[in-house]
N, C-alpha and C positions, 0 to 999 in steps of 0.2 A: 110285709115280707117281699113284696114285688120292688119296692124303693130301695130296697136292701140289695137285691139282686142286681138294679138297676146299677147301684151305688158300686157293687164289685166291679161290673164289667167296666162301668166307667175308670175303674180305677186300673183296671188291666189294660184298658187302650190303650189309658197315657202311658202305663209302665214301657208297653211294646214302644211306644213312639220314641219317648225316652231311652229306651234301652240302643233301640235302632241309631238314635243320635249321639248317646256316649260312647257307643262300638266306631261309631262313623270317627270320634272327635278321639278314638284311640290312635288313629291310625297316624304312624308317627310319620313317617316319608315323605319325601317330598315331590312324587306322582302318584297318580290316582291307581287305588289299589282295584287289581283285577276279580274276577268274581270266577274265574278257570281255576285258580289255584288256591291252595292252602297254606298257609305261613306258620310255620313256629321257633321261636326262637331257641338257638344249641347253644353246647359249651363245649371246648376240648382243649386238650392240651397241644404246645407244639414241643417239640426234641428238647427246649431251656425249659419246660416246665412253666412257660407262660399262656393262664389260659384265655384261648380265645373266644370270643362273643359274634354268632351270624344268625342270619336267618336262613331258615331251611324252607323253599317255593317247594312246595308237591302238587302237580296236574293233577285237580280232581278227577280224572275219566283215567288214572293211571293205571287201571288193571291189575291182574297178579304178576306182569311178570317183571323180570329185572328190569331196569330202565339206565339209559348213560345219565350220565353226571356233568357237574360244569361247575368248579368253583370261580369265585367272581370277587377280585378286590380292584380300589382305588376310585378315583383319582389320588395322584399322591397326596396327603392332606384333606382328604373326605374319610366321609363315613356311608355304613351300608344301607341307611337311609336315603343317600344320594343317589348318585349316576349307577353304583354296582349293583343297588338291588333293584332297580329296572331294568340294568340288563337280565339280572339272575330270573325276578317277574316273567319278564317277556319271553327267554327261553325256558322255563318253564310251561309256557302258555302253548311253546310249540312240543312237549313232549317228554323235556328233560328235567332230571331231578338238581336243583342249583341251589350252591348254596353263597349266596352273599356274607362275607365276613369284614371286622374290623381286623385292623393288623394291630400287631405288639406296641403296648403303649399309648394307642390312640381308641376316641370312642368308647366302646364299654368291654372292651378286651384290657386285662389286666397287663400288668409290668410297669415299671419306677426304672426312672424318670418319665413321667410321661410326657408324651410330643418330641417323641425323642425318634430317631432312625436308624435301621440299624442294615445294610448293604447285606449279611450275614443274615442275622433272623427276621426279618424280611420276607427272603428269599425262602425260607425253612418256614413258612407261615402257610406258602400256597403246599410244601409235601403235608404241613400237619391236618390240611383241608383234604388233602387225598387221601391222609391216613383215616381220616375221619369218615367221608363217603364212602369209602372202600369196606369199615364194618359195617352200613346199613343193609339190610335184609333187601329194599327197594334197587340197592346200587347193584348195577352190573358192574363189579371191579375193574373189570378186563376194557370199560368205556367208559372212560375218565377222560376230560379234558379241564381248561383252564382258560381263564379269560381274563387281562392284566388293563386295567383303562392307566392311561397316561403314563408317573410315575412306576406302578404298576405293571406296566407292560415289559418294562425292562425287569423285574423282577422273577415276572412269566416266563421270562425267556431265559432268564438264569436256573429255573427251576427245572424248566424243561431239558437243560443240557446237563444238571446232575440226577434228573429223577425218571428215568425213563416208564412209570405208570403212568405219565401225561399223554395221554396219547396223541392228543390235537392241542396245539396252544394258538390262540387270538389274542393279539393285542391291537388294542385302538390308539388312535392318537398316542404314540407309546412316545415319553423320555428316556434315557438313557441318562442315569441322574448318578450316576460316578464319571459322566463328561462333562454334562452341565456344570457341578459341583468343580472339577478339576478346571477347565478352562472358560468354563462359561458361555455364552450365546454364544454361536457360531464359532465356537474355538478361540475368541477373542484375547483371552489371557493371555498374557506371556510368564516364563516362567519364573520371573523375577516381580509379578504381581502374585504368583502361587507363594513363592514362597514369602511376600507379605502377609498374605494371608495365612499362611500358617503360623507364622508370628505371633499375628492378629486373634488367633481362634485357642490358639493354648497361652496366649496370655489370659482369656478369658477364661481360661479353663481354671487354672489360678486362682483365678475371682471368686470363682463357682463357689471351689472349692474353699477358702475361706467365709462367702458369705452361706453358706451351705442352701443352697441354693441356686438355680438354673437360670440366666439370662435368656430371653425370647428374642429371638430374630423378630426386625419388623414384618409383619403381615400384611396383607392388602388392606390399602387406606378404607376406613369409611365412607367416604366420599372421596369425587373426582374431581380433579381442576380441570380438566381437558386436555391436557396436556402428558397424558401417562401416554406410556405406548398402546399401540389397538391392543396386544395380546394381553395386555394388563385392566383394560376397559375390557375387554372379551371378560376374565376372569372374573373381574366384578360384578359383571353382566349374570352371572351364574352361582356363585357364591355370596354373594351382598344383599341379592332382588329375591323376594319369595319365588324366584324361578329355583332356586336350590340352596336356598342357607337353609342349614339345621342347624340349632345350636350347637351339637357333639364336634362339628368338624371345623377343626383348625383352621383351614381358611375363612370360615365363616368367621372366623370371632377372635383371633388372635393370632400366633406365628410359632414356626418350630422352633425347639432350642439351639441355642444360637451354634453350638457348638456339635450339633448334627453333622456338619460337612464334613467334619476332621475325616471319618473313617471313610467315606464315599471317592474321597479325593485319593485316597492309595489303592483303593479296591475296585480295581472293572471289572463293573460284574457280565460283564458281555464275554469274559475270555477264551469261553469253550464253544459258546453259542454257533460256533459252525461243526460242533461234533452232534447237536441236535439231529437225531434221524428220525424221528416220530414228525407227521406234519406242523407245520405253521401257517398263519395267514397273517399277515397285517392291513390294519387298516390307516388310514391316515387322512385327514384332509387337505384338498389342493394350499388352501389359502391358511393353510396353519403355520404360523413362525416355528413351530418343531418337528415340522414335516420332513429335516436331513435326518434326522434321530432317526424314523422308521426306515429312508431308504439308504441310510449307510449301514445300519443294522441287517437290511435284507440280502443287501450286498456281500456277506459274510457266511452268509445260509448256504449249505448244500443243498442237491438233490431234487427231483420234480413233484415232492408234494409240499413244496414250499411257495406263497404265492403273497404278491404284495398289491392291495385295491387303494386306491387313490380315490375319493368320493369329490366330485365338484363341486365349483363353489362352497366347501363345507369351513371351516377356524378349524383352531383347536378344541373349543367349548361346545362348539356345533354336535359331535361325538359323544357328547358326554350326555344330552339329554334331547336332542332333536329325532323321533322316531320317524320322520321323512325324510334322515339321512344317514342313520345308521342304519348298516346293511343287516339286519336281523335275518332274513329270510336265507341269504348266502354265508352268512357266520352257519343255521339251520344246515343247509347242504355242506358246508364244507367238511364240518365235522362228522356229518352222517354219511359221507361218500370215503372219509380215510379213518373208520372204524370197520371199510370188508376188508 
């Protein structure tokens, strides 16, 4: 009988060991999961009827009463396993209910075509996140904010100037990707390259559509020659290296369809962005090759609860997952100082 007994508990240690190591070997993300918060993963719809897939961070010490909110998408081309749901993590850990989502067509959020982009629902992705916080029991409705990494960031800010329940929006390292797409790095296109490409992008359309089928843009090489530019060796750096490939995300593993830019190229979605009266912050790094995006964007902002942090020495990638240079603690104040 004792050998018997013996026999169970041994069999119960391994189970805990075991169990502790298959929970550990669940954790899908690509930072190390905190032990402040709770995660589970949601679904909702947005305005098209496309449902989305995030996680929802709740601070375990969250008490009873309502708490602000923080929805959290991008980089353009990631998923909430990457850069967003460490932001969402980490504000969480300071107090706030966040929820890290995919956008439409990417990761484990549904809609056809996937890897597809869409300037319009998109932008309708971060109000379906707020429609979404906005029913939890947990959410303080009225302390809602938004947080846009890269890609993203321009979307933030598109959101913020049709959806005035935003109350605070942060974008990091933001794009502005109906300008990139329109003219390219530093405005470099002229407009008789535009409308090559336009040629070029509904000729393919054509194609698509008789091979019934979507053509992929090239994506970041697999490997480097040397020779790429730094901001495309930065990317690799982050996307390529177990510092943040996840299989779900496009950069990681393949490329958008090719025929994304078409709509991005006629629609700026920056156009109201200075009727924004609810705060902003942006972030951006000195040493980022898309560092004009944030400060021509901020340039456009009214008003004095609008403000633009410049972090030193930071890239563009730097932003996305370095937490000795993402400003977390002043993202923390900013939003908790223009929610009196």
């Amino acid at each position: 009988m004792k050998s018997v007994c013996l026999i169970v508990v041994a069999f119960c240690l391994v189970g805990l060991v075991l169990g502790k190591f298959y929970l550990s070997q669940s954790w899908d993300k690509t930072f190390a999961k905190s032990d402040k918060v709770d995660v589970k993963k949601v679904r909702f719809k947005n305005r098209y009827g496309i449902t989305l897939v995030g996680d929802l961070y709740l601070p375990k010490n969250k008490g009873k009463e309502p708490l602000p909110a923080i929805a959290v998408s991008g980089p353009f081309g990631a998923v909430k396993e990457q850069s967003s749901g460490l932001y969402a993590q980490t504000m969480a850990e300071k107090g706030f209910i966040t929820l890290a989502f995919d956008p439409s067509f990417t990761g484990d959020s549904e809609g056809q075509p996937r890897h597809v982009a869409s300037p319009d629902i998109n932008t309708e992705d971060f109000s379906a996140a707020v429609d979404f916080l906005s029913s939890l029991e947990d959410v303080n409705p009225e302390q809602i904010s938004v947080i846009g990494i890269c890609g993203f960031g321009g979307f933030a800010l598109n959101a913020a100037a049709m959806d005035p329940r935003i109350k605070v929006t942060v974008t990091s390292t933001m794009y502005d990707m109906s300008r990139v797409n329109a003219n390219g790095y530093f405005d470099a296109t002229t407009p008789e390259q535009r409308y090559k490409l336009r040629q070029d992008l509904n000729a393919q359309r054509t194609l698509d559509f008789k091979n019934k089928s979507y053509a992929v843009a090239p994506g970041l090489p697999d490997k480097l020659t040397g020779d790429e530019p730094q901001f495309v060796q930065d990317y690799f750096g982050y996307y390529k290296t177990p510092r943040g490939y996840h299989k779900n995300s496009i950069n990681s593993t393949s490329g958008w369809n090719m025929t994304s830019s078409l709509s991005f190229m006629n629609m700026p979605i920056l156009t109201y962005s200075d009727e924004i009266q609810n705060a902003v912050l942006m972030i951006h790094g000195e040493k980022a090759h898309s560092r004009y995006f944030s400060e021509d964007a901020f340039k456009k902002l009214k008003g004095k609860n609008k403000e633009l942090l410049i972090i030193p020495n930071a890239n563009h990638v730097d932003l996305y997952d370095q937490k000795d240079k993402i400003p977390f603690d002043k993202i923390e104040r900013f939003i908790k100082e223009n929610f009196k």
